[in-house]
C-alpha positions, -999 to +999 in steps of 0.1 A: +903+174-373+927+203-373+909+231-397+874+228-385+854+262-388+827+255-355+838+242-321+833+205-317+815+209-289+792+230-297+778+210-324+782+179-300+764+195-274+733+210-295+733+176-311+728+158-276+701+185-269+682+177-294+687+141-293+701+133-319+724+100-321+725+092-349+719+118-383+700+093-401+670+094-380+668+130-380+646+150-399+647+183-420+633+205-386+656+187-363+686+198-387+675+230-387+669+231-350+706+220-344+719+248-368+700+276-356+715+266-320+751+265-329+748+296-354+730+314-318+761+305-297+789+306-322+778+331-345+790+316-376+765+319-405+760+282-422+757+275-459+724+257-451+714+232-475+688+214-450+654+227-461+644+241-492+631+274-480+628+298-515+658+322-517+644+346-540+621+376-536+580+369-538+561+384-570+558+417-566+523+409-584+509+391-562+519+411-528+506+444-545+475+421-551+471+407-519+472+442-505+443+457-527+422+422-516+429+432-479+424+469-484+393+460-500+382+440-471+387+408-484+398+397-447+366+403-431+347+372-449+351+337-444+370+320-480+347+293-500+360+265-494+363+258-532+381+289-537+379+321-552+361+325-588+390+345-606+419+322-588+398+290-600+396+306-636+431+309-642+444+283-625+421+263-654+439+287-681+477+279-665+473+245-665+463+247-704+490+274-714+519+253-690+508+216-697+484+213-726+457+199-700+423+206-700+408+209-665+373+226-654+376+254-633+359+233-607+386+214-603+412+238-594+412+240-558+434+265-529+450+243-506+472+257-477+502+252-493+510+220-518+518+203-488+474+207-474+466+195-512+490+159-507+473+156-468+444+159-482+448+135-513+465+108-488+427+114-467+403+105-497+423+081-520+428+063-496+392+053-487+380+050-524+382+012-524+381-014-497+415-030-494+432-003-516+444+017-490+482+018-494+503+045-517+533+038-539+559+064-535+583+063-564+612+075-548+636+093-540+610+115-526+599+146-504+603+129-468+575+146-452+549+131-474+554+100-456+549+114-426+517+121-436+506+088-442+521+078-406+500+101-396+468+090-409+476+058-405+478+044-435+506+019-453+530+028-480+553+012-504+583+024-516+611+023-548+639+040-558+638+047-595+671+056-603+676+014-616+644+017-630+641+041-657+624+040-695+610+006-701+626-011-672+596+013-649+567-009-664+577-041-646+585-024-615+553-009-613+534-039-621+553-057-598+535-032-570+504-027-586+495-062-596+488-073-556+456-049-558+464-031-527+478+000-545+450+031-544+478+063-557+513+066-570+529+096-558+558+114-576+581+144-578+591+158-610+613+172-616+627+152-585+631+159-550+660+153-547+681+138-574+667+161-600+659+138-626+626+144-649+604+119-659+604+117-698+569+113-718+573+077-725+577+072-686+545+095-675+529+075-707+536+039-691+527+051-656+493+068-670+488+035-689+494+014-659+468+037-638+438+029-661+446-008-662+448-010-625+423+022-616+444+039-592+449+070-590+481+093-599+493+121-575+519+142-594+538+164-572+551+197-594+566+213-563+588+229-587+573+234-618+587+240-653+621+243-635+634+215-655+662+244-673+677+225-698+646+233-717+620+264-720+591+262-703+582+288-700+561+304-732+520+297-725+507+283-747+539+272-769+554+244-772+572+224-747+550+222-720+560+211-683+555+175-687+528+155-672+506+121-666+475+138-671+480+135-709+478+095-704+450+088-678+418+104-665+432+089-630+451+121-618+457+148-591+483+178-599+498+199-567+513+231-574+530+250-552+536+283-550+561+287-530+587+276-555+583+290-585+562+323-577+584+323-541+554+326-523+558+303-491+552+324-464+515+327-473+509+291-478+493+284-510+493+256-532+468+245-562+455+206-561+440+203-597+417+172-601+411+158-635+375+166-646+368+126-650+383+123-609+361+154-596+325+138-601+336+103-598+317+088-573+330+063-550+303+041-523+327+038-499+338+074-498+299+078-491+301+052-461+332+065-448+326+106-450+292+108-458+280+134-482+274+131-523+306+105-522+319+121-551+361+126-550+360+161-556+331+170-527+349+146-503+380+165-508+365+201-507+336+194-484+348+172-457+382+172-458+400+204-465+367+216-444+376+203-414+416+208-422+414+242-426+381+256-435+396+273-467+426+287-477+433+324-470+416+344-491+438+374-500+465+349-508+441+334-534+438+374-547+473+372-548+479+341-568+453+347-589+469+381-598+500+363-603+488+333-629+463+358-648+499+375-655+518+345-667+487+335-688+487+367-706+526+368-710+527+397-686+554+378-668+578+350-676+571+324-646+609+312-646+628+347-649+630+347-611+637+317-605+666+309-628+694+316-606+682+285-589+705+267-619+730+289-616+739+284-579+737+250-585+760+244-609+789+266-590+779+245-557+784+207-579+816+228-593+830+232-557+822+204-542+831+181-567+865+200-571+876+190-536+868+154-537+830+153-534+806+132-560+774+139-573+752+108-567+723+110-586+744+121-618+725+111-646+686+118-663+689+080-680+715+095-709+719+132-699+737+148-671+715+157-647+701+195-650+707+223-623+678+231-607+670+238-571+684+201-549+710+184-560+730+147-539+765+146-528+787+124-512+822+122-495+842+085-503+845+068-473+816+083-454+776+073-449+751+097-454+750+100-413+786+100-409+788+129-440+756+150-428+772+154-391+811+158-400+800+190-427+786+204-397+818+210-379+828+231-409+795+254-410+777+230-439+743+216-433+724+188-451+701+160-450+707+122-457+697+108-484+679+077-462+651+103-451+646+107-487+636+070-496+667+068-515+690+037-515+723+050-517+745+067-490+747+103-494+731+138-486+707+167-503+719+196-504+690+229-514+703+253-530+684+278-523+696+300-492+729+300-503+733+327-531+762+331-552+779+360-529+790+334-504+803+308-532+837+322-512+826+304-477+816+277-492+850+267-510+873+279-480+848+252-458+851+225-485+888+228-487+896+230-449+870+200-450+891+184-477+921+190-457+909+170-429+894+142-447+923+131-474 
């Protein structure tokens, strides 16, 4: 290792502080504890790929709205926990104008961040049934979300999809569902991380599959409409952001906002529950939290109650502000958040042009889009071997394993790495490549 950017010893060092032995069993904050440490001492600047932090300036909208809320006084009362009337309202009209779903007003609820809606969900579906306590995470996935259920202590099953797409889906699924254990699938799409979107006949045979077995669908749009190799973007036209809830009653959306509105300092996400869902009523949601034993009180009244007590409310001012806007056309909701695509197809372009592959490289018969992750791999290295060695050249990333993936690689975020240092990153990839031949 003659051209390396960052002392070996640092890295080493920080590394060993940290613990870490092996890069496989570390997770997206470890990562970025270790790079913040050697970018203290060295100085270098990284191109981080670790965590997928949004790179792009908030909505003006919704800061100018949040500061009329708190100027208004907004701060000196306690939220409802169900949320605030006007976010609730739109966040009814969004989901009609950006997915063709009809869903109550009701049923669009705050959560602190879309990360508080999946705790939450994980919490009361869950406890539904007796002995349908386990969640199927199609993977690859967002790694933190099983976390979650290690932390409520409940069991989860697993799959990577990437051999399993169209048709070939159904029988996996079954294979899962059919034991009667199964109480939610959770998914990302488009994915975190390979990038791949689910195609209506997939969401069709997944929705099916939900009614036949009565479990219930958690559909993670973390990055919504960002699938850029088609416009999303138009409310109330034609496409729409693809989703399960056109194929079952059995579904929970999560929205962030911290994606596509870059709104993740203030931590707000939107869980919308299927009007059939809300008012269902489950007996053993009754015997195990107590109250009307409905899904949607459990969630609003027991859980996110003692979770949070609410969601801040001038950052509901604020996102109301923001969807009333991109319901009325005010604003297109993917115009800041384009460059996303951009940055990631000059980072595939670099890395692939000194000796890199891209793993997950096909949506069934497309190329996969550019969006906001994308997977990479070096011949001749694991994902542990390849996440620690980039380090020594000022390049961070997380394996692949962490992901529920089953193939050796990393995932790199594009995201706080904008196009101005495309320079540093292909004068790091070729002294990498110059090492590793």
């Amino acid at each position: 290792m003659q051209n390396n950017l960052i002392d070996k010893q640092i890295v080493d060092r920080k590394l060993e502080a940290c613990g870490i032995r092996d890069m496989e069993d570390a997770t997206i904050r470890d990562i970025v504890k270790v790079v913040n440490m050697v970018e203290a001492e060295c100085g270098e600047k990284f191109i981080r790929m670790e965590m997928g932090v949004p790179g792009l300036a908030p909505s003006k909208i919704g800061i100018d709205a949040e500061i009329e809320a708190l100027r208004a006084g907004c701060a000196q009362f306690y939220p409802m926990l169900e949320g605030h009337k006007e976010f609730k309202e739109e966040g009814s009209k969004f989901v009609k104008n950006f997915m063709d779903i009809d869903i109550k007003p009701e049923g669009i609820i705050p959560t602190v961040g879309s990360m508080q809606a999946c705790f939450a969900a994980f919490m009361a579906v869950t406890e539904c049934k007796k002995g349908k306590d386990t969640v199927l995470f199609i993977d690859p996935g967002f790694p933190v979300q099983k976390t979650q259920m290690q932390v409520i202590g409940k069991p989860f099953e697993s799959f990577d999809v990437y051999n399993y797409r169209g048709e070939k889906l159904r029988e996996k699924l079954e294979e899962h569902l059919s034991k009667g254990n199964i109480s939610a699938i959770l998914y990302s799409n488009p994915n975190n991380p390979a990038w791949i979107c689910f195609t209506d006949e997939e969401l069709k045979i997944i929705g099916e599959l939900a009614t036949k077995y009565d479990v219930i669908v958690l559909e993670d749009l973390a990055y919504f409409a960002m699938d850029f190799r088609r416009d999303l973007s138009v409310p109330g036209k034609a496409p729409f952001q693809a989703t399960v809830g056109k194929y079952t009653d059995n579904y929970i959306v999560m929205i962030s906002g911290s994606k596509l509105f870059s709104y993740a300092g203030q931590r707000l996400g939107i869980m919308c529950i299927s009007d059939a869902l809300y008012n269902r009523k489950y007996d053993n949601l009754h015997d195990r939290f107590g109250g009307m034993g409905t899904l949607g009180y459990t969630i609003v009244n027991r859980i996110i109650y003692t979770l949070s007590s609410g969601t801040t409310h001038s950052c509901q001012y604020a996102m109301a502000a923001i969807l009333k806007a991109a319901n009325e056309g005010r604003i297109n909701i993917l115009d800041g958040v384009r460059e996303y695509a951009e940055r990631a197809n000059a980072m595939k372009t670099l890395f692939t042009k000194y000796g890199f592959e891209i793993v997950y490289d096909r949506d069934l018969e497309e190329p996969i889009a550019d969006g906001f992750y994308f997977t990479l791999i070096y011949p001749g290295f694991s994902g542990g071997e390849l996440a620690k060695a980039i380090l020594y050249y000022g390049i961070s990333a997380i394996p692949l394993r962490d992901t529920g993936s089953k193939k050796q690689g990393l995932r790199a975020c594009v995201s706080q790495t904008g196009l101005e240092r495309m320079p540093d990153l292909e004068d790091r990839l070729k002294r990498f490549a110059a090492d590793h031949k």
